[in-house]
C-alpha positions as a Markdown table, in Angstrom:
| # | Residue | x | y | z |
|---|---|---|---|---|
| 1 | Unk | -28.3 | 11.2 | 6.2 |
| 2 | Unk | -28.8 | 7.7 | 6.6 |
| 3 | Unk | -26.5 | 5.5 | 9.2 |
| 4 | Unk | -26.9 | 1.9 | 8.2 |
| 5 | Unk | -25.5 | -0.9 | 10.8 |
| 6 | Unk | -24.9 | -4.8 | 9.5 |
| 7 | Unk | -23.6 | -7.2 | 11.0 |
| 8 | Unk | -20.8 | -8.4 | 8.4 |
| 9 | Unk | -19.3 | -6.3 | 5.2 |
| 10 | Unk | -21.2 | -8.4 | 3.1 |
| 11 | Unk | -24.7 | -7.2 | 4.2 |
| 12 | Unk | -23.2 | -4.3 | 4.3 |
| 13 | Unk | -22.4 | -4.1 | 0.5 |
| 14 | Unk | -25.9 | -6.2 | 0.2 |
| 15 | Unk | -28.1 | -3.3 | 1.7 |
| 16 | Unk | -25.7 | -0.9 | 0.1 |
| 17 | Unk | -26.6 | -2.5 | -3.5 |
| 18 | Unk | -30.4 | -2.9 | -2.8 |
| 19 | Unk | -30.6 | 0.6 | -2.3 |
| 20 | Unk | -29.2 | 1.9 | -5.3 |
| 21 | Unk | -30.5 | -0.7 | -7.4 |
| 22 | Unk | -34.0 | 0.5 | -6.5 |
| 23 | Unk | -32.9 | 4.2 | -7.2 |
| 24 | Unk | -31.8 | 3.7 | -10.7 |
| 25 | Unk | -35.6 | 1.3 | -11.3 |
| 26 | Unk | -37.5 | 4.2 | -9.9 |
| 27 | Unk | -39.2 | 6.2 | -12.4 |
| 28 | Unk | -37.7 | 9.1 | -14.0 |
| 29 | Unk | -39.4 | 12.6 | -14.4 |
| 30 | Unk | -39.3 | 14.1 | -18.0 |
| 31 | Unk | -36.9 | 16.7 | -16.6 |
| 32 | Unk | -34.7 | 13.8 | -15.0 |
| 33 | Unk | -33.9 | 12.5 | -17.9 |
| 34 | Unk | -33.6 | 15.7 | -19.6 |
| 35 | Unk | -30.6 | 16.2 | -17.1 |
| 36 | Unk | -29.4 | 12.8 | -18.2 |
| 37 | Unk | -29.4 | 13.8 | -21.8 |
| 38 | Unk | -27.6 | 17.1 | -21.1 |
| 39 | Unk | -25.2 | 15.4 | -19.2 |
| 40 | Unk | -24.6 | 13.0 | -21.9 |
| 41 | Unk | -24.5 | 16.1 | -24.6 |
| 42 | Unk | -22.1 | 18.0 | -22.2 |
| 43 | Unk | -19.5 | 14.7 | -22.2 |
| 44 | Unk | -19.8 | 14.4 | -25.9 |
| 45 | Unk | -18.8 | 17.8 | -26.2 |
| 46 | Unk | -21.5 | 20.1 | -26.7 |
| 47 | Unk | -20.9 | 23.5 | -26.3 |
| 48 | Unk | -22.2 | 25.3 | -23.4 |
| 49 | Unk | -24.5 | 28.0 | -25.8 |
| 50 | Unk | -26.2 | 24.2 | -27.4 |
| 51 | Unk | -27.0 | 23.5 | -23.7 |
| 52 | Unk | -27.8 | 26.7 | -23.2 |
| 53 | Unk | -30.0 | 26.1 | -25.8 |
| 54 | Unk | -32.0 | 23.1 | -24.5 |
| 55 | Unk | -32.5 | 24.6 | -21.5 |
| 56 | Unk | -34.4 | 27.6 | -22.9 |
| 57 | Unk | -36.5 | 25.4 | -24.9 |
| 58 | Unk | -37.3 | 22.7 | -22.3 |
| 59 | Unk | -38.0 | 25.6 | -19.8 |
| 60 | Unk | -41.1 | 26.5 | -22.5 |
| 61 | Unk | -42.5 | 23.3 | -21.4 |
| 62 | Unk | -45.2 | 23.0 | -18.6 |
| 63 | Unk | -44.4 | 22.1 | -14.9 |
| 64 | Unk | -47.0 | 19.3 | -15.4 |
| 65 | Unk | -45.0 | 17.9 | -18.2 |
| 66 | Unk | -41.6 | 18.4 | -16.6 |
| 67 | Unk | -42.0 | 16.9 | -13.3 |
| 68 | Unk | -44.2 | 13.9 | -14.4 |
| 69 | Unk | -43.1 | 10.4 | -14.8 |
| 70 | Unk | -42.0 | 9.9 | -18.4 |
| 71 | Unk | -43.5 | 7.0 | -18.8 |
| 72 | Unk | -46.7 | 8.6 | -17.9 |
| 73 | Unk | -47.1 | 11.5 | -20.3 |
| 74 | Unk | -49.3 | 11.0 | -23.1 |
| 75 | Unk | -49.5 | 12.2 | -26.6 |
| 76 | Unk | -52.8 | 13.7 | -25.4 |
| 77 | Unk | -51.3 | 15.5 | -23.1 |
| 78 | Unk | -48.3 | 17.1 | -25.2 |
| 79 | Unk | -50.6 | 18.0 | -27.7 |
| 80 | Unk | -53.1 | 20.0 | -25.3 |
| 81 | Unk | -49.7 | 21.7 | -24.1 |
| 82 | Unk | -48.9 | 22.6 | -27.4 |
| 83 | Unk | -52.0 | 23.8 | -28.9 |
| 84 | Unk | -53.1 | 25.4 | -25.3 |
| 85 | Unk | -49.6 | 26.8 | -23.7 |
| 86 | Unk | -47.2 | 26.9 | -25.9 |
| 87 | Unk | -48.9 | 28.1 | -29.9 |
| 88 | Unk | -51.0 | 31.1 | -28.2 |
| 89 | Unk | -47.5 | 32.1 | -27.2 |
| 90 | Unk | -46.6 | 32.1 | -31.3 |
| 91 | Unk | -43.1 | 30.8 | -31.1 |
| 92 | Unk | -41.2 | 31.4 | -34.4 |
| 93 | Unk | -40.9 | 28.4 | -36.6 |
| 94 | Unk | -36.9 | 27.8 | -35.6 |
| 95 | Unk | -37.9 | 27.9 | -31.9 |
| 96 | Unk | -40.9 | 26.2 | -32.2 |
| 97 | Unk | -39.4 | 23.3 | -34.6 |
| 98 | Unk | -36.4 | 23.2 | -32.0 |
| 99 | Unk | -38.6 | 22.6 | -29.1 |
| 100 | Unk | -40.3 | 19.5 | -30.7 |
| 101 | Unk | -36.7 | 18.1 | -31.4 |
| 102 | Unk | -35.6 | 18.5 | -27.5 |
| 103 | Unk | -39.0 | 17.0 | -26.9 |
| 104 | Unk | -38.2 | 13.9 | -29.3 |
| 105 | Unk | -34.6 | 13.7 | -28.1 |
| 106 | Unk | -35.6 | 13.2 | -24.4 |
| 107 | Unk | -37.9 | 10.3 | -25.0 |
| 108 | Unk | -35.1 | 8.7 | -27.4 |
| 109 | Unk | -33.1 | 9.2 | -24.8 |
| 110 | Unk | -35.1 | 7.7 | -22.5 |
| 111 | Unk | -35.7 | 4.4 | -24.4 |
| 112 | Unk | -32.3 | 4.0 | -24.9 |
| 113 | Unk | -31.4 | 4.6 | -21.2 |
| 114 | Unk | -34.2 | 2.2 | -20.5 |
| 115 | Unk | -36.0 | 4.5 | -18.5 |
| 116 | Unk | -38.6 | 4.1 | -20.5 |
| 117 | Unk | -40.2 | 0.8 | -22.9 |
């Protein structure tokens, strides 16, 4: 907790806008805008087993991945996921076909929530 003093309300709403502001420009992880996407599915509707779902396939994906800067992963590095972590694991073709679509969808998503360029 935070306790933030001004002198008027103005710099009070001032500080109060600053800070967010430069919460919503910081970079997003791949798994923060995951969460944005799911929130997004969940308000359109989606049914809990569809989130479900994503969940089980995004959880196949490496910590590395997940917690990085989405901005920052390269195709490099999916690829050596896939062909080092994930294919030795010999995913079925519906599970495997899936996981490339969540994979897709998040950085979609994060273009159009211009978390991304």
């Amino acid at each position: 907790r935070k306790v933030v003093e001004a002198n008027t309300e103005e710099e009070l709403y001032t500080w109060l806008y600053d800070f967010y502001k430069a919460q919503d420009d910081a970079e997003k992880t791949f798994e923060e805008v995951f969460l944005m996407l799911e929130d997004k599915k969940r308000r359109d509707g989606r049914t809990d087993q569809t989130l479900r779902e994503d969940k089980r396939h995004f959880n196949f994906l490496s910590e590395e991945i997940r917690n990085k800067a989405i901005t920052e992963i390269t195709e490099d590095e999916l690829r050596d996921w896939l062909y080092t972590d994930y294919m030795p694991e010999r995913p079925k073709q519906e599970a495997l076909k899936k996981t490339l679509q969540l994979i897709r969808a998040v950085f979609d998503f994060g273009r159009e929530k211009e978390t991304m360029p």
